[in-house]
N, C-alpha and C positions, 0 to 999 in steps of 0.2 A: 311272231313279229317282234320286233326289237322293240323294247321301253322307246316313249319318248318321255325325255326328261322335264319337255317342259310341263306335263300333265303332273311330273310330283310336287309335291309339298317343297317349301323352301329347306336349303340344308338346314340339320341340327345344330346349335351353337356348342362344341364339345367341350370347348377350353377350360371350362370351369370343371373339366370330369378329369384331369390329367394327374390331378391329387390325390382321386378319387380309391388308387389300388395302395398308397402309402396310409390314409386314412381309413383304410377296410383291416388291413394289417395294424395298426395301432390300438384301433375300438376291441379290435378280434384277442388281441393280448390282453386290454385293459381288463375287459368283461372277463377272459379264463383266469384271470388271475384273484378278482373278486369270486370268481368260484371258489378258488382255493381257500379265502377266507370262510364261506359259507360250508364248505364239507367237513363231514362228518372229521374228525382226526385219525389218522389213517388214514381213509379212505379214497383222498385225491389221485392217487397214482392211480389205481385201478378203475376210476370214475373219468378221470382224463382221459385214459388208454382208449377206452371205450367210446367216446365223443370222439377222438381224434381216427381214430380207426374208420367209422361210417361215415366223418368229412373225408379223410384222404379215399378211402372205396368209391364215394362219389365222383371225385374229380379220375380217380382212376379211371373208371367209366369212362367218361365222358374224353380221355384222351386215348384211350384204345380204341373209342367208336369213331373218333379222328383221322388216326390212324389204319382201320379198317376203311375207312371212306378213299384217302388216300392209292392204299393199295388194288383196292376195286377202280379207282379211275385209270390204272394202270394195265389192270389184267384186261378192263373191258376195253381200253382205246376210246372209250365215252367222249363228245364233242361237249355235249349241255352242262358237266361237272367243269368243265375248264373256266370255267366263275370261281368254284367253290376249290378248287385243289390246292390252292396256297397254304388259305388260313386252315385247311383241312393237313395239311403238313405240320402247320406251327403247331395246330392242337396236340397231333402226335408227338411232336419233339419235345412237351411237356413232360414225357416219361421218365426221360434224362435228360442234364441230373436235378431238376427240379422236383420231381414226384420221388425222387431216392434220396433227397434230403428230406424231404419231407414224412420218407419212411423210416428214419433214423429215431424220435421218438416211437415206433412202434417195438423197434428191437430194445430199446432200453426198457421199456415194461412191460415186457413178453411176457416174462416171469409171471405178472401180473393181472394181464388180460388174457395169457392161453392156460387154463387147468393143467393142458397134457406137460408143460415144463416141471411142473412140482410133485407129481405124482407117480408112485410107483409102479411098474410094470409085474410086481408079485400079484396074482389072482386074477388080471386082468387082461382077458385074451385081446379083447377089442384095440388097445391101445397096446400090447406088445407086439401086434404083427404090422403098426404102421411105425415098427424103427428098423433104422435107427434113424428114419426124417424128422420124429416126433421127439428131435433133442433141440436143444440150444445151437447145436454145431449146425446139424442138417438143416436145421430153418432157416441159418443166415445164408449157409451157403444156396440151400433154393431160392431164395429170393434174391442172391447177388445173382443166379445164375438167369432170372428172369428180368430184370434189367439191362442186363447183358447184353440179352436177346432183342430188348426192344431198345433198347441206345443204338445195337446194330441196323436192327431195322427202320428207327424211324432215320437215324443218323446218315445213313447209303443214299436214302431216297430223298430226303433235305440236301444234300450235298449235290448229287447230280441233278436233283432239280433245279436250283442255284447256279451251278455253270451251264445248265440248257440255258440260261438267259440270256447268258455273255456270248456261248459259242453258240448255238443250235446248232452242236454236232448230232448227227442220228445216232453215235455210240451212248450218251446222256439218257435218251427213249431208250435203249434198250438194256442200259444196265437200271432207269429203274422197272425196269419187267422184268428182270431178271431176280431185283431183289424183292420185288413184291411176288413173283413164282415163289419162293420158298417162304418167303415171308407169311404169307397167306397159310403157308401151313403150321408156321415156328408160331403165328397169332392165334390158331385154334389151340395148340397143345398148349400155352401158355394162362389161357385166357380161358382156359379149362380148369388148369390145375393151382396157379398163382389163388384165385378165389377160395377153391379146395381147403386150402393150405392157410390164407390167410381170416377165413369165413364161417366156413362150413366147419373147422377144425375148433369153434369156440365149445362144442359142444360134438367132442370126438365118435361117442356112440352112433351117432346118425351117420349117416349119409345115403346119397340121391346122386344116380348114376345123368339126371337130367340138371344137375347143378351148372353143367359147363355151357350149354345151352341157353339154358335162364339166363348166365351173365354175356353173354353174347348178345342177346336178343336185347339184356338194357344196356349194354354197352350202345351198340345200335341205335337205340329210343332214343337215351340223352343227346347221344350227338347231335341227332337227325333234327332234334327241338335246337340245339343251340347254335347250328348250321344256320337254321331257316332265319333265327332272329339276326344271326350277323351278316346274313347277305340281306335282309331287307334294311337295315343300319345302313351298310354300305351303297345300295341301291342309294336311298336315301342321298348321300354322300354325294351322288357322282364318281363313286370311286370306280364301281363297277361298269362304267354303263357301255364301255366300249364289247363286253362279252356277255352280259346280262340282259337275258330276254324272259318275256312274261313265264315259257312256258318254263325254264329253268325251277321258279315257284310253285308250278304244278308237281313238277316232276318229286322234289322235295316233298310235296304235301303228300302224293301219294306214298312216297317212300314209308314215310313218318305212319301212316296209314297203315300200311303193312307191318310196321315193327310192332305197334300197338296191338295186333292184331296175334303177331311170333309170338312176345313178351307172353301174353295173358296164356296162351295156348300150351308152351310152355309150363308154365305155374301152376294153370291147373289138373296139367296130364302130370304132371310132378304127384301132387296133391290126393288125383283120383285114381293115381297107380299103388302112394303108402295106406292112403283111407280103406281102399279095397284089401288090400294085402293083410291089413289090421294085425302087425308085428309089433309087439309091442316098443323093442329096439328100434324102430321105426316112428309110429304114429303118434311118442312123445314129444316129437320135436313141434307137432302141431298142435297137442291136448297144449301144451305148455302159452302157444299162441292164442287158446281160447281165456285164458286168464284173463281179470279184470280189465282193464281197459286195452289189452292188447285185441278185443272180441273188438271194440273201435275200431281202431285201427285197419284189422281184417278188413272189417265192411267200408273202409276207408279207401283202402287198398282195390275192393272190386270193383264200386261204384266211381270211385274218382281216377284211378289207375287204368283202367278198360271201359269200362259202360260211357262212362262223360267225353274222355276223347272220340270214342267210337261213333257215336249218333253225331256228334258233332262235325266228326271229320268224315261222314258219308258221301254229304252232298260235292259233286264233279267242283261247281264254282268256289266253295268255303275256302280250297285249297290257295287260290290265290288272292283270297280276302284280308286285310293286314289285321283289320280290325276285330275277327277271330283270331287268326291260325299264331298271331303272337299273345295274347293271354295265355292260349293253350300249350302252347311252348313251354312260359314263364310256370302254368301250371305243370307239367313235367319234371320241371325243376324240383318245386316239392313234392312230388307224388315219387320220383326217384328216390330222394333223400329219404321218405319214410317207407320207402319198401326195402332199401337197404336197412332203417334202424331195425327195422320189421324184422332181418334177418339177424341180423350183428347182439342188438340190446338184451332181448329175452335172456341168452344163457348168463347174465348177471341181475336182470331185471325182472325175474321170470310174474312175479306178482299184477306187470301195469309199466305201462309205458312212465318212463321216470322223469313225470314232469319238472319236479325239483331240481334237473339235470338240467332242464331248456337252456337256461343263460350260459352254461359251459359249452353244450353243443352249440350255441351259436357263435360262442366265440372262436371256436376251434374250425367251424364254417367259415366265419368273414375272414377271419386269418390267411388261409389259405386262397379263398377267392382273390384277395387281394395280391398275395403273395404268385400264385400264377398268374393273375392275373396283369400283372405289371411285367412279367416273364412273356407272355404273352404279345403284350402292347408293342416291348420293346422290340420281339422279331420281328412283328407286322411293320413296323415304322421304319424299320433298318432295310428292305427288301421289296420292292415291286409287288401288288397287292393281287395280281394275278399272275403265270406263267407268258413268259413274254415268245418263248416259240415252240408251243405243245403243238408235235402235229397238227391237234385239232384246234388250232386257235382260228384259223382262216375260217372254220367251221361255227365256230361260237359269235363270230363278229359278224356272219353272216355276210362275209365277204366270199365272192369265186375266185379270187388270184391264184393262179398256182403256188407252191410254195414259198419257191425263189423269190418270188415277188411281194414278199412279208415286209411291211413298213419296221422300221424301228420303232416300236411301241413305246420303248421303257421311260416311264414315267421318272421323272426325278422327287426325290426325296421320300422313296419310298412310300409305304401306304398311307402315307399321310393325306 
């Protein structure tokens, strides 16, 4: 059954929040820069590298699980996503070239943040059979070459989504199926190997054939929490109400449900495949995680990362509760953030998670949130806040007209 609008709450008063991604960006430089005065000497570039690598991996996340959202509303012909597929595009189109400006301090302190740039390949079988990618040359070109692939992919399907609004020609639907056909497979090999490469490689000894999966699966988590918060924003709004229906909020909740569910499963067949195996080139990547406070963390990581979502998100009704299922959201947020440091921080922190470091990594966090996040804004507002003739719009509006007979929807002034 469709929302009525007069049962929600009055709209939010946003105007005072329009500052809100200049002033996240400002605080975010202010505070990394007061790190720089408090670090060790020397040691800023290598302490930076590392705070800005598990914020940019976060947002990374969260715009490939966009991106994937996207491309599945295309493969499936899905009616109930035709809410969510807009601002599930903008997430994507995050990739480029915002998130590759953004990866441009990574490549200047490579040196820095990856061992394998400075060390010799004499004695060392592990790290001489993964060149010549484990150079300076091969890294930038893999990673220009994964960009690449998602400025192609999310760029084809932004584009002809955008002229499905103007035209609703059916050529629009089928080129972006076409580019989500292939796309769907260029996002697995990518979103496999880009983490590989920019993650798993801080600590080149290791590796875990379940790595590409795990980041899939939080790829997936983050989004599906930051999906749910901005279409209940939107509801909120009025923005959505003409294709937003209760069960839309179900569908989501269970989604959300099931990833928590991949993620954990994942992690632990990861875990109880090298624990069993007990190699040692293997099973240090974990002895190293039971260190000092990173033993926190762990139990940080199972009770608040799976156990707490999970009991909570069982019950059928919670799903379309606001008053749960958005803390639990907003908790995802940080239980992301610390399962990526959880991966990233050890191979320089191996001792304990490096409190000392909080005020940098957060500024290296608000920086960026604010920095996409104005990236962000400004698509949403320049553009129609849903798709104005997705096959399945007649579908979501919960209208029978045939086709032909599709009103002009298109809101002015974009998703404002």
């Amino acid at each position: 059954m469709k929302n009525d609008t007069t049962d929600l709450p009055p709209p939010l008063d946003l105007s005072g929040w329009k500052k809100a991604p200049f002033a996240l960006m400002a605080l975010g430089g202010i505070i990394s820069i007061v790190g720089l005065f408090l670090s060790p000497k020397g040691q800023f570039g290598a302490d930076f590298g590392y705070s800005w690598l598990v914020a940019f991996m976060f947002f990374l996340t969260l715009a490939l699980g966009g991106l994937f959202f996207a491309i599945v509303h295309h493969l499936t012909d899905a009616g109930w996503s035709v809410a969510t597929r807009r601002f599930c595009e903008h997430i994507g189109s995050l990739l480029f070239p915002w998130l590759a400006i953004l990866f441009i301090p990574i490549v200047l302190l490579a040196k820095q943040i990856y061992p394998w740039l400075t060390l010799s390949t004499a004695g060392d079988a592990t790290l001489k059979a993964k060149m010549p990618l484990f150079t300076m040359e091969g890294f930038i070109v893999a990673s220009a070459i994964f960009f690449g692939i998602w400025w192609l992919m999310s760029g084809r399907i932004n584009y002809w989504s955008l002229r499905q609004d103007v035209t609703g020609d059916a050529l629009c639907t089928r080129k972006m199926r076409f580019h989500s056909g292939w796309g769907i497979l260029a996002f697995a090999a990518t979103v496999t190997v880009a983490p590989i490469l920019w993650m798993q490689s801080l600590q080149y000894q290791w590796s875990s054939t379940m790595y590409g999966l795990y980041m899939f699966a939080t790829c997936g988590w983050i989004a599906l929490a930051t999906i749910y918060v901005i279409t209940a924003i939107l509801q909120r709004q009025r923005i959505l109400s003409d294709v937003l229906h209760d069960n839309q909020f179900y569908y989501l909740g269970v989604l959300f449900f099931a990833f928590t569910l991949l993620e954990a499963y994942f992690e632990f067949a990861q875990y109880f495949v090298i624990w069993n195996g007990n190699v040692p080139d293997e099973t240090f990547w974990y002895l190293i995680r039971n260190n000092g406070s990173w033993w926190w963390v762990t139990m940080l990581l199972i009770f608040g990362h799976f156990f707490l979502p999970f009991v909570l998100l069982l019950p059928a009704n919670v799903k379309m509760n606001f008053k749960v299922m958005i803390p639990i959201c907003l908790w995802a947020w940080l239980m992301n953030y610390a399962d990526l440091a959880f991966n990233i921080l050890p191979a320089r922190y191996a001792h304990g998670y490096p409190c000392h470091w909080l005020l940098l990594q957060l500024g290296c966090f608000m920086f960026m949130t604010g920095f996409l996040g104005q990236a962000f804004l400004k698509k949403f507002l320049r553009h129609p806040p849903y798709p104005q003739r997705d096959p399945r719009i007649l579908e979501a509006m919960g209208v029978g007209h045939a086709p032909e007979e599709l009103p002009d929807t298109m809101p002015n002034g974009g998703g404002r």
